[in-house]
Structure formats: C-alpha cells, structure tokens
N, C-alpha and C positions, 0 to 999 in steps of 0.2 A: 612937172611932176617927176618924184622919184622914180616911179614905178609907173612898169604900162596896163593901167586898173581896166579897159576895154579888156583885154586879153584876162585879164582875170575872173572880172565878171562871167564874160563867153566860157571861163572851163567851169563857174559854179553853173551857168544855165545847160551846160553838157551833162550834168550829172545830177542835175533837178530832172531834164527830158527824159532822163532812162529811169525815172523813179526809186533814184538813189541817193537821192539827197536827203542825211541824218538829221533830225530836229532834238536839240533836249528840252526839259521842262524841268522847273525846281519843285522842288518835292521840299511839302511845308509841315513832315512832320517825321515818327522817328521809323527806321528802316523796319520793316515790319511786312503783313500777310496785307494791311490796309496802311495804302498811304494818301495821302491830301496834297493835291498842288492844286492853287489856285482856287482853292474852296469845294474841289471835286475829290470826293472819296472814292478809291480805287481801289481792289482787290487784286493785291500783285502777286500775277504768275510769272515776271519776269525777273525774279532775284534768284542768287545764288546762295541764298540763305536757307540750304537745307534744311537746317536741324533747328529755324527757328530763333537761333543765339545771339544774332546780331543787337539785339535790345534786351541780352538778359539781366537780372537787375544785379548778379552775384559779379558778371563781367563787368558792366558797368560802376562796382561799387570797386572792385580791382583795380580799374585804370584810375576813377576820382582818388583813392588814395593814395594809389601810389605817383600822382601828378603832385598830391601836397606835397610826399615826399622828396621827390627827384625832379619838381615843376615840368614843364612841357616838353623841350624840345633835349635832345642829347646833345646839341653842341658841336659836334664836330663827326669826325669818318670814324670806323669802327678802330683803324690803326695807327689812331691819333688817339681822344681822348673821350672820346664818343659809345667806348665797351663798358655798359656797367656789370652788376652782378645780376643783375636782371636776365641778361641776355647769355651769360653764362649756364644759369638753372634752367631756361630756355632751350638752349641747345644740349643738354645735357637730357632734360626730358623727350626732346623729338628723338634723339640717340635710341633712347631706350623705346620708344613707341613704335619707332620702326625698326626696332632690332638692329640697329647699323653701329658701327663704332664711335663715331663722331658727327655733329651737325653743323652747318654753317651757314649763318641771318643772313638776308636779305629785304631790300627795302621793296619790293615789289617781287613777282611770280615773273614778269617780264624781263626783270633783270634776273633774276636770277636763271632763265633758259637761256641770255641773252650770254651769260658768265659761263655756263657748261660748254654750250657750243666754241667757243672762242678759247676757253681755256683748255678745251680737250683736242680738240681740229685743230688743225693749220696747213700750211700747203704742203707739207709731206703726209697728208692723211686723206683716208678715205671717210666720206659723213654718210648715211643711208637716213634716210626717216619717213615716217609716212605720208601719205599724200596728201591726206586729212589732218596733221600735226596743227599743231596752234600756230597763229602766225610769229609767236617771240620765239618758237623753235625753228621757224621757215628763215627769220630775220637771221638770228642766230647765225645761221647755216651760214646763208650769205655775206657775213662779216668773219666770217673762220678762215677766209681763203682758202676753205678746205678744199677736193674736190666732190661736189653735192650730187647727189642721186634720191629720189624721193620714188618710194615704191608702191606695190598698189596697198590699195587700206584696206589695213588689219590683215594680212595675209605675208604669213613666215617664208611660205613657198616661194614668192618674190622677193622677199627678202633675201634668201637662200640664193636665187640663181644672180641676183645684183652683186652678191657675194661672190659666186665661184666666178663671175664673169670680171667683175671689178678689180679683185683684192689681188692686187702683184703685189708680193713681199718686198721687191725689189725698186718699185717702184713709192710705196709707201710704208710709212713706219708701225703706223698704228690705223685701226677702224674705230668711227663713234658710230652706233645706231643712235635715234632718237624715236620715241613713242608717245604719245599721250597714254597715260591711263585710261581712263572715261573721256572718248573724246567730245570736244566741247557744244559740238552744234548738230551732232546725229546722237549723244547717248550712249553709244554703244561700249563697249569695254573691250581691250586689246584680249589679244590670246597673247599675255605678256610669258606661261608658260612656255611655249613654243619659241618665241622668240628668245631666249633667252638659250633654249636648246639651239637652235639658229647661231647665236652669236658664241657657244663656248665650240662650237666647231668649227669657227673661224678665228677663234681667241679677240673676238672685237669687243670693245668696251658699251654696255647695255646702258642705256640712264633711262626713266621714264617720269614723264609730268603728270604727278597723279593729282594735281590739282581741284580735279572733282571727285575722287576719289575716298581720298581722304575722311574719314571722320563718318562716311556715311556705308562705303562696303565691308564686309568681312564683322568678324567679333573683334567689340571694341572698338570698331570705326579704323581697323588698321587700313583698310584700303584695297585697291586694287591688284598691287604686287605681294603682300602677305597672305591675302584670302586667297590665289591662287597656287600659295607654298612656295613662292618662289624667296629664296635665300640673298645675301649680300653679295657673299659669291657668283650665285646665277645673274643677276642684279643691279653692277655694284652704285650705280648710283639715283636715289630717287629725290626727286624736286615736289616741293609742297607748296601750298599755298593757302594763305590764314583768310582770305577776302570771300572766301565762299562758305562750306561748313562752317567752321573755326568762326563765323562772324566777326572778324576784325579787320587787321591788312598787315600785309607784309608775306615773307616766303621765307625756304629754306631747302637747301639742299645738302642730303645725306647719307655717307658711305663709307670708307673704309679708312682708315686713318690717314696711310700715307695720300689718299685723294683727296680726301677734304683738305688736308693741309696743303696740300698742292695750293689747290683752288683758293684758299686761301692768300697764298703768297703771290697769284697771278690774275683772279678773277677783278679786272677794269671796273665793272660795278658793281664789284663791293669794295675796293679799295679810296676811289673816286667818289663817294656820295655819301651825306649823313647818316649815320646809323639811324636804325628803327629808336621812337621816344622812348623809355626805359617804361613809363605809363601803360603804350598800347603791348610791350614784352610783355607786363604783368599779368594786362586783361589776357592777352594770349594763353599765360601760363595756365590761368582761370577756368580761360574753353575748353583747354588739351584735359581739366581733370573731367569736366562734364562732358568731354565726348569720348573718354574712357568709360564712363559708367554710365553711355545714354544708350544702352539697346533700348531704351524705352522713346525713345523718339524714333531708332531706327526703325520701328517697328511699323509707329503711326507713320513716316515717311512710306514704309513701303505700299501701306493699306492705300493711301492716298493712289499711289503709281500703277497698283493693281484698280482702283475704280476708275481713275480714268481711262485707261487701255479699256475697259469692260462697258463703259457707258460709251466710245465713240467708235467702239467695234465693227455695226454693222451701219455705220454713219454712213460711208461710202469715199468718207474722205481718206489721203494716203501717211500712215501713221509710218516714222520710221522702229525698226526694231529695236527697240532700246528698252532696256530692262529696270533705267536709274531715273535721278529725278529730273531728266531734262529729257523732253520728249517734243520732237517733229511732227507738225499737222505740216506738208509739201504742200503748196497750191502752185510752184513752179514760175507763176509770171510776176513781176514786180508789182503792177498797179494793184494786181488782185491783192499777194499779200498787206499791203498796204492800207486798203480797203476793208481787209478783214482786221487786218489789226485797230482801224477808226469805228469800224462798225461793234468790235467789243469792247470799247471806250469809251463809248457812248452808253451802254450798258452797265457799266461800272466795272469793268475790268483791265487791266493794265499786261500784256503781252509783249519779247521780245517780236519784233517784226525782221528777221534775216534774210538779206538781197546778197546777191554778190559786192564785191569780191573775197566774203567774208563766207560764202557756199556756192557752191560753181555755177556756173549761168545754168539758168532754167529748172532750177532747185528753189527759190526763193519761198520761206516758209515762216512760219509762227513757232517761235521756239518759247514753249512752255515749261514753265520748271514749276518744280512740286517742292512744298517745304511742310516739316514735321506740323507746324503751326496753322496749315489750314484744316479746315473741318472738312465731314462728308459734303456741306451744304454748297460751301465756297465752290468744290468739285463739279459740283451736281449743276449750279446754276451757270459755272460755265460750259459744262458741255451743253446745256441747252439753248445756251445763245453761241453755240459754234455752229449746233444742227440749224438753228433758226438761221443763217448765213447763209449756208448752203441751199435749203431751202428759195429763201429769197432771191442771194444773188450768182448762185452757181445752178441750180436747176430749174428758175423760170425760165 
C-alpha cells in the first residue's frame, strides 16, 4: 500500500473520541429559512443568509440571464482574460458603497484575507490581530512571514501596548492590524473606532473583515466600519464578502487607490485563480441594489434578534453578548453541544453545532443565526425546544 491507512484511520478515530468529528448532509432543496435533505424538512438557523436573498427571484433572474449571455464560467484569471464588464460595474459599485476609492474581486472571502495578509506583511513587518479573528486571517498571518502577534479580543488597549512594545522602526518597515467586523462565532462587533485611533498613532495600516457585517449594520447595509463613522483614511482597507448577506459568493477588498492597485499587481490569489463567473458578478450587482434599499428586512432581522435574546432570557442557558444576527447558546462540553444540536433536529430544526478548534476548548456551543426571512413563529418554536433540552437533558 501506498499509504499507512492504520495511522490514518487511528487520527480520524482521535477526533471522532473528542466529539469532533464533522458530518455533512445534502441538502435537497433551494437555500432558504426551510431546507429538505433526505425527505426531512428543516428550519434553518444555521445559514448566513441574513437578509433572506439567497433565493430571491430578481437575483436569481440576474445570474440566469446574464449566464445566456456571457454562459457559465469566465475562462481564465482576472489578468488574463477572465475581467469582463461585469466585474468592472462591480467593483465600481462596492467603491461607492463603501465610500472607498477603488475595489478589487475576489473568488472567495478566504482568499481574499488570505491576499491582504500576504500582500501587506512580510518579514520586515509587524502583523497584530485579534485573537478571535477568522481563521483566513489567523492563516493569512502565518503565510506573510510576518512577525505575528494576536491580541486580546476586541480591546484597543492591547492593541495599543503590543504596539508600543512591539513596533521598532528600525527594526520593521510597516505594521498590518487585522479585525473582524462582526466576529464570526460570538456576534459581537469590533470597537473598530478605537482601533483605528490605536493605529493612526502608530501610522499602522487598519483593514477589517466585515464579512458579516456587511449589508445588514448601519443605513443602507453599509456595515460595520461606516456605521461607526469611521473614514478610508481611519480605515484604509475593508474586505467583504458576497456568501452571507449578499446571498451569492465571492468577496472583495476595498481602499484607496494606490493600495488596491498595489494588491492588485501582487495579491497570489487573485492573480493565480479563475475570476468570479460574470453570471454570479451580475446576480451580485442585483443584491448590492436590494441591500441598498432594504432597511425593510433590516428591520424584520432585528425584530427577529430582539425576540430571541427576550424568549431565552430567563432560560438559564449562557447566551453570548451579541447584538447581530448570529447568536451563542455556550454549553461548553462537546458531546453535550452535539446532543443539543441532534436533539433540535429531531424536532425540525437545523443549528450550527461549534466545537473546537473553531472556539477555544470548553466554549463548544450552538451557534444560531437569524435571517430577515423567518417569522415570529420559526422563533418562538425554537426557543421552546431549546428550554425543552434543558429541561430534559441539562436539569434532570
């Protein structure tokens, strides 16, 4: 045999015993608040489909024609022959959305933090980022040969003294911080103002991953770094991503002229990999106008985010602080989250289930996301088969 399949086996059963071992399941119908696999309907609170958009029929009718026109795939890398006008009008709209001077596609959110770290770090540079950061900024990091420091989360103040302790001029050329927006598995939202005061008195370069952000904080959906008035200048570069709000896929990162064009002329993947289909650009361009002029979903999103926080209040279970549509019920041990997440799927609910090392040992929790498209009811009947858990299997 090529390979020694004993030794392999033995590390998947290492990480089945620690009740970490991931399962998927196909999903037999269209991305939505109710999906079907296997003949089972499901009410899904584990999508990133905020606003709902993922199956709207105006996007959907966007990508189908613009597939008859420009057929499926692009063909080649964006600096080949893979850039249509698609992706032009594209980056020209996120520009203006986020008030930035220029934007630059991406085939995924993953590459494109993967492209900022790398293209801004290297081993004359100092990288800071939070400790909580998403893992394509932690990856990132570690491919910039920069030197990495990761401070405590959401707090300027650690930031600040990894600064004044860190930052030799003489020793390094330039600083990257790195942020989530809204980070991805507690909810919460950076004090991107502060940091951003943090970094111009250190002259270090800010970028933040507003990836859940996006489309659903602030007027207009501008996000997390505009709602809290932070400028291009304070700012200068923020990374998006179309897979969540937006209902599509792909990313983008955007900032000031001469940086994007930087990034452009050095960023490894976006240089190296096929442009986004010109189709899913289109439906893109589709979602960016309806989540310009959807305060009317933000709204029903928040109501939603307000009744759960309010029906699971005096539950007893440990809710984290988060204000957006992704929300932490902790139970802390693996088997339990696990448990809980089989025991509402049995029920007809579908739940992110989060173990390490994806949240730090003895965090492991049910991570819930809320989208404009469920009702009070969807709400309501899950939090009574969360209390009904508890009940059952946490306090008999």
């Amino acid at each position: 045999m090529a390979y020694d399949a004993p030794y392999w086996r033995d590390q998947l059963s290492l990480i089945e015993q620690k009740a970490l071992l991931r399962k998927r399941f196909d999903v037999h119908s269209r991305s939505g608040v109710e999906l079907v696999t296997n003949g089972e309907k499901l009410t899904n609170f584990a999508s990133n489909d905020y606003l709902g958009l993922a199956s709207h029929p105006e996007i959907v009718e966007a990508l189908c024609t613009s597939a008859r026109t420009y057929g499926v795939g692009s063909g080649a890398s964006d600096v080949v022959s893979g850039h249509f006008q698609a992706h032009s009008d594209l980056e020209q709209k996120l520009a203006r959305f986020t008030k930035r001077d220029k934007a630059l596609l991406f085939s995924t959110g993953y590459m494109a933090n993967l492209a900022v770290a790398s293209a801004f770090a290297n081993s004359r540079a100092l990288l800071l980022q939070d400790k909580l950061n998403h893992a394509s900024l932690i990856d990132g990091a570690k491919l910039s040969g920069a030197r990495a420091q990761r401070y405590l989360h959401n707090n300027p103040a650690s930031l600040g003294n990894y600064l004044a302790k860190l930052y030799d001029a003489d020793k390094y050329d330039h600083c990257l911080v790195l942020s989530d927006g809204v980070f991805s598995m507690d909810g919460n939202v950076a004090d991107i103002s502060q940091l951003s005061e943090v970094c111009s008195s250190y002259t270090s370069l800010l970028a933040i991953d507003d990836a859940h952000g996006l489309g659903v904080l602030g007027e207009g959906g501008c996000g997390s770094v505009l709602s809290q008035g932070v400028s291009q200048e304070q700012c200068p570069l923020l990374i998006g991503t179309f897979g969540k709000a937006f209902g599509t896929f792909g990313a983008f990162v955007a900032g000031p002229e001469d940086l994007i064009s930087y990034l452009e002329q050095v960023a490894r993947p976006h240089i190296y990999t096929t442009a986004l289909p010109p189709s899913l650009v289109d439906a893109t361009s589709k979602s960016l106008s309806l989540i310009e002029a959807g305060d009317d979903l933000r709204t029903l999103l928040n109501q939603r985010i307000t009744q759960f926080k309010e029906e699971l209040s005096d539950s007893g279970f440990t809710l984290l602080d988060s204000q957006t549509a992704i929300q932490g019920v902790v139970l802390g041990d693996n088997q339990l989250a696990l448990d809980a997440g089989a025991f509402l799927r049995a029920r007809g609910f579908l739940v992110g289930v989060i173990r390490p090392p994806t949240v730090p040992q003895g965090s492991a929790r049910l991570r819930i996301t809320m989208s404009a498209a469920h009702n009070a009811s969807d709400l309501s009947n899950l939090t009574q088969a969360l209390k009904e858990f508890r009940r059952e299997r946490m306090e008999a």
